[in-house]
C-alpha positions in Angstrom: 5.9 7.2 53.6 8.7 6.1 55.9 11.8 6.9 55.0 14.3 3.1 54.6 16.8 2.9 52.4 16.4 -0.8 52.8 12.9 -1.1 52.0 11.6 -2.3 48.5 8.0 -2.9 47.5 5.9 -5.5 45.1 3.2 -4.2 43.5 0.3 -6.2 41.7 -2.9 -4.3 40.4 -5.8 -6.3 40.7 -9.5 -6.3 38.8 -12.2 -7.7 41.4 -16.0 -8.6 39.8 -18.1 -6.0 41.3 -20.9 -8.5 42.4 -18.7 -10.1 44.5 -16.6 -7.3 46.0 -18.5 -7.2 49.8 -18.5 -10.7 50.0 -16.6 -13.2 51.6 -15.3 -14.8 48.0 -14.2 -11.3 46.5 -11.4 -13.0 44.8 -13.5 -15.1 42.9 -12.6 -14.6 39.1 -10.1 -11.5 40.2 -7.8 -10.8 37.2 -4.4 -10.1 38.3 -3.7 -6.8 35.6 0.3 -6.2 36.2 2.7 -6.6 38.4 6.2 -5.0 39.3 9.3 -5.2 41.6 10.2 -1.5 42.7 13.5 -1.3 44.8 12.9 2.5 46.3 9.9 4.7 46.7 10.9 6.8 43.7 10.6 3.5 41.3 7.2 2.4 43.0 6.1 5.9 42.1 7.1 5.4 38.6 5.8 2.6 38.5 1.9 3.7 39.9 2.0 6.3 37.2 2.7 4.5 34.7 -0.7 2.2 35.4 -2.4 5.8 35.9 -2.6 5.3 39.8 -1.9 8.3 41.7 -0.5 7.9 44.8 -2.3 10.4 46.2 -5.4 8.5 45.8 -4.3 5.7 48.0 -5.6 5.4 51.7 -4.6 3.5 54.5 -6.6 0.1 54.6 -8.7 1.1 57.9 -10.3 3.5 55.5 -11.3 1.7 52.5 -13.6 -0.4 51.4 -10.9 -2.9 50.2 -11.7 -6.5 51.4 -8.4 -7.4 52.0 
């Protein structure tokens, strides 16, 4: 991560139907799950565990399959 002391993040965790995840309408009937307003990295990591989302497990967009 890039260190800003400035920085702040939103965070929204999002369900997606699975039929329609390699389409062009993947956000058809998407759920949005939670949300949260972190103002530093170590309160947006708080945050991910608490939802049970490692940060580890996150990838830069290039190299997932997420649509958006």
């Amino acid at each position: 991560m890039r260190n800003d002391a400035e920085r702040s993040f939103r965070l929204e965790h999002w369900e997606y139907d699975c039929d329609r995840i390699d389409g062009f309408d993947y956000d058809i009937g998407a759920v949005l799950i939670g949300s949260a307003d972190a103002t530093d990295e170590s309160e947006m990591i708080t945050v991910l565990h608490a939802w049970g989302a490692r940060p580890g497990l996150f990838v830069y967009p290039w190299e997932s399959a997420d649509p958006k």
